[in-house]
N, C-alpha and C positions, 0 to 999 in steps of 0.2 A: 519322904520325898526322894524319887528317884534320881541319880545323876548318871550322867555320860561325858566318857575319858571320847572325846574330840582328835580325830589326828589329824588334819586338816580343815581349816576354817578360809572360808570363802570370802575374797574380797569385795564381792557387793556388802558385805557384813560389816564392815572394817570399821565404822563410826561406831558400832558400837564395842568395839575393843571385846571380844567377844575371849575368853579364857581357853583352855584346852580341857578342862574341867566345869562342867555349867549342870543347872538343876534342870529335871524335864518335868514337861506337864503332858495331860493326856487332853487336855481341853484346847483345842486346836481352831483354827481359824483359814477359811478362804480367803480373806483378804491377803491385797497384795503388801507385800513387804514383810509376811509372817515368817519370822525364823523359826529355821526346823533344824534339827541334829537325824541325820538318816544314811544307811547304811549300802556302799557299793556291792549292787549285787550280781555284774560279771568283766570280766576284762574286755577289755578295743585292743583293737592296733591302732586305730585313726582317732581326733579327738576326742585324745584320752587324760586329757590334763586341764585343772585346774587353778586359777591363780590365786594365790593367797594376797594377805592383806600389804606382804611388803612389793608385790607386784612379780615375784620369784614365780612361774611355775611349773605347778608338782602333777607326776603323773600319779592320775587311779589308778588303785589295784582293788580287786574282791575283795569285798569285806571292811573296806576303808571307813571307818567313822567321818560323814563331814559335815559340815553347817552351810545352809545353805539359806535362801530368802524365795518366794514364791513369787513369782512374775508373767509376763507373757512376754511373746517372740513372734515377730515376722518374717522373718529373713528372706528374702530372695534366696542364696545361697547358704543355705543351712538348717535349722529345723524351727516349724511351725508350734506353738505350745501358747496354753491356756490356761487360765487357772484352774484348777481343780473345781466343782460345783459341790460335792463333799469331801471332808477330810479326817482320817481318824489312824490311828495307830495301826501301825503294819500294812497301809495302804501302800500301793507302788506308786511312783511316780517317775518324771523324766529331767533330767539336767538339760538345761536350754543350752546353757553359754559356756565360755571359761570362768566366766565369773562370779559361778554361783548363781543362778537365777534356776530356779526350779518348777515346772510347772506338768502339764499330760500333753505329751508333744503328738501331733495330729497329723502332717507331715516333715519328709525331709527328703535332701538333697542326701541320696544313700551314698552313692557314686562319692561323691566328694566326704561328707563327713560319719559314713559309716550309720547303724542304725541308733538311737537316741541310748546313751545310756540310763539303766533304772538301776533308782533306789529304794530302798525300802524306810517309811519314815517309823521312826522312832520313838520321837514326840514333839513338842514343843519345847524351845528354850528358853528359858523364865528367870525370872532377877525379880524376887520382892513381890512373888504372890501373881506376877505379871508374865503373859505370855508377851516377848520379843518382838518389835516391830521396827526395821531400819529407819522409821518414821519417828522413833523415840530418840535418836539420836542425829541430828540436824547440823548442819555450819549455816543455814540463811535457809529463810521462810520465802515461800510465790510473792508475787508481790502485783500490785495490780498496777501500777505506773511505773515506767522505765524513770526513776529518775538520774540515771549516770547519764554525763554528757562524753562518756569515754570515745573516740573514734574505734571503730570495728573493723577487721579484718574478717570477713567473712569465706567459708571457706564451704562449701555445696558437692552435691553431684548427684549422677543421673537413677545413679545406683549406690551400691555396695560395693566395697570392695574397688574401687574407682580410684584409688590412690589417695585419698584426700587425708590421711596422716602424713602422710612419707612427702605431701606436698608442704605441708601443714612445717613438720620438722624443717623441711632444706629454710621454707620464708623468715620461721623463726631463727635460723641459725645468721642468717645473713644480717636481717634485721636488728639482732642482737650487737653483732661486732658492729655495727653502724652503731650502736649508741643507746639504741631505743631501747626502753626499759614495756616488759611484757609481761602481760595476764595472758590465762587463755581457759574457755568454758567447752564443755561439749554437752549441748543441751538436748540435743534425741537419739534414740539409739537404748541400746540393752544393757546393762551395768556391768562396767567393765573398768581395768585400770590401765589398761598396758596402752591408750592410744593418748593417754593423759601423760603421764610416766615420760613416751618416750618425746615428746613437748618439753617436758621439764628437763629432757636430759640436752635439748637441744638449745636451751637460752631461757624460758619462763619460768619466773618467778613462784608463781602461783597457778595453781588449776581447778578448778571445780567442774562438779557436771550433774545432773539432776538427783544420783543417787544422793548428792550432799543437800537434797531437799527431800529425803526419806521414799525416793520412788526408783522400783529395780528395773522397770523399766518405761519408756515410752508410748508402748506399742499400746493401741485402742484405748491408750487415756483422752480424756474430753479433751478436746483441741483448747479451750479456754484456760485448762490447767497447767496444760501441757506449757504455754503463753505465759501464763504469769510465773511458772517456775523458771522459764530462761531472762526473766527479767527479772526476776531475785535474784538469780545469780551474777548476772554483770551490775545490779547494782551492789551486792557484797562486794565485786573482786575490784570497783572502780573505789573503796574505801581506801586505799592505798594509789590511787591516781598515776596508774599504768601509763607508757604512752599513748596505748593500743592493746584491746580484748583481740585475739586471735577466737574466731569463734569455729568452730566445727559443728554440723549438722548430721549427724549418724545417717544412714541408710539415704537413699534418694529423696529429690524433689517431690516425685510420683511415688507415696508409700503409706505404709500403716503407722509411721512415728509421730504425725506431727510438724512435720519441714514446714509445709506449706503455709498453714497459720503464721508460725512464728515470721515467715519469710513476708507476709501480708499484713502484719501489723508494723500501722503506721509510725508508731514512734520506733521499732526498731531497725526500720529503711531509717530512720533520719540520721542514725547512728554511725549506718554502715558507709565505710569512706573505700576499701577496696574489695571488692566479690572478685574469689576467685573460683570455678566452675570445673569442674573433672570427668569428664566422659572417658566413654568405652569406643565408640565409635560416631563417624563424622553426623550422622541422623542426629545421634542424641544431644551431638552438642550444639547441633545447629535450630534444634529444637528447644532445649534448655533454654539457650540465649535469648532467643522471641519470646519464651514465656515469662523469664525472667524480667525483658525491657516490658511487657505490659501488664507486671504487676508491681511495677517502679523499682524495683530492685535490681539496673544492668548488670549485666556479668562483665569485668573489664578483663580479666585474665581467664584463656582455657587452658587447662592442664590436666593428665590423666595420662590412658594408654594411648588416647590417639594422639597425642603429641611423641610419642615413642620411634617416629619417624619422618622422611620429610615429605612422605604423602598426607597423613593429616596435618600436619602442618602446613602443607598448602592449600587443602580443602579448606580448612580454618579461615587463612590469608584472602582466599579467594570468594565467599561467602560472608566473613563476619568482620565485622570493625573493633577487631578485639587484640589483644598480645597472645602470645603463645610463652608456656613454660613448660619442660619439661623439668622434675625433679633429679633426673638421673644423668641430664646433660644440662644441667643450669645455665642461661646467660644471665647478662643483667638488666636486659630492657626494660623489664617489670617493677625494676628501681627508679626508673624516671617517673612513673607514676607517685610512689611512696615520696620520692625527693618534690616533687611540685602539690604534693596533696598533705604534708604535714610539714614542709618547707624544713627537713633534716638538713 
């Protein structure tokens, strides 16, 4: 049995505690979530780094040994990838994300993140006769009924890239020094740690996000799956009875992940106690919000770049029955909401 000295291991991999030293196989698999050990084969200037499992990351170089998991990508801004349709030893393939998600990238945003780096795989990574699947190692299964009665913070937007971390961190940090004890999920989106991470570093307790349901990513999973995994997950994180799941929704409303399901089913509107909404510009937000109120889900908060001045902040004012936040010049209007709708 063949083995491979590992220099870097990817943190969509991370549940399974994955060694620096691992057995390989030559018997490979298309499915998604198959870990693979495979080899960097040239250098970037532009995303050129990888995150490992403690959330630290590390740039590629040629020749890098790394473990990665097989997935798909949609990105608006950044690159397009599929699974592989065959797969076998010394095939090439492309790295989607930071995160380790690997798949045959179709297009990309060159201009911004350079062209797709390739790897060369090497084989399959095996424990016990078994080819490697993040699906073999789990914190909470889909679940088909919400049963948490936890209140949600809901956190949306139009796109990518739309601030909805950086908003996500300021709510938490505020919310926290008030008192309120915090979960927080990210249930669509490409497998990654660092928007989770930097949650925890701002007040939450706890975090999960669909990889801890063995899936690297979201993108073109059956919307019904896609649904029951974000309700496994705030039913795990409410087993410790948060005051409030902080939820985040990866990539936009309008996308390849999933939002829209999860955002239309009915038992997890009954959940959500405050939406908060993140636009680029006044169009999107002003459209977001009409689609949001008629699919019962209002948006009560916008935040994003178009609050970044007091043009759209007053386009916002002027058009929507909503509060404005920005995260980079915080007020606290958005607290009278949380103070009258959890009575802190």
């Amino acid at each position: 049995m063949n083995t491979v000295e590992i220099d870097k291991i990817s943190s969509v991999t991370r549940n399974l505690k994955l060694n620096h030293t691992e057995r390989l196989t030559d018997k490979l698999s298309t499915r998604q979530g198959t870990v693979l050990a495979a080899q960097v084969l040239h250098d970037k200037s532009v995303y050129n780094e990888m995150e490992l499992p403690t959330g630290r990351m590390s740039k590629l170089k040629k020749d890098d040994i790394i473990a990665v998991a097989l997935g798909e990508r949609m990105a608006l801004k950044g690159f397009v990838g599929h699974l592989p349709k065959t797969l076998k030893k010394n095939d090439v393939i492309n790295l989607l994300n930071i995160g380790g998600v690997a798949g045959i990238c179709t297009s990309a945003n060159v201009k911004e993140v350079g062209e797709p780096m390739r790897i060369r795989v090497l084989g399959g990574i095996e424990r016990n006769g078994e080819l490697l699947n993040i699906d073999q190692a789990t914190l909470f299964k889909p679940a088909k009924k919400l049963t948490s009665k936890i209140p949600l913070i809901l956190i949306t937007a139009g796109s990518m890239d739309s601030g909805k971390t950086t908003v996500a961190a300021e709510i938490i940090k505020t919310l926290s020094r008030i008192g309120m004890r915090l979960a927080a999920a990210k249930l669509t989106g490409v497998g990654a740690m660092r928007d989770l991470y930097k949650m925890e570093d701002y007040g939450v307790y706890e975090t999960v996000s669909f990889v801890d349901a063995g899936i690297t990513s979201t993108a073109n999973v059956d919307h019904d799956t896609v649904v029951k995994v974000g309700k496994g997950a705030l039913n795990y994180l409410s087993r410790k009875k948060p005051d409030a799941i902080v939820v985040e929704l990866g990539d936009g409303i309008i996308g390849k992940y999933g939002v829209l399901p999860i955002l239309q089913d009915p038992e997890f509107q009954k959940n959500v106690r405050l939406h908060i909404a993140c636009a680029r510009d006044p169009a999107g937000a002003i459209k977001m919000t009409e689609d949001c109120a008629k699919m019962g889900i209002p948006v009560d908060i916008i935040s994003g770049p178009i609050t970044d001045n007091e043009v759209g902040k007053s386009i916002i004012s002027d058009n929507l029955n909503v509060v404005t936040y920005n995260a980079f010049n915080p007020s606290n209007e958005w607290l009278d909401l949380v103070i009258a709708r959890w009575a802190v």
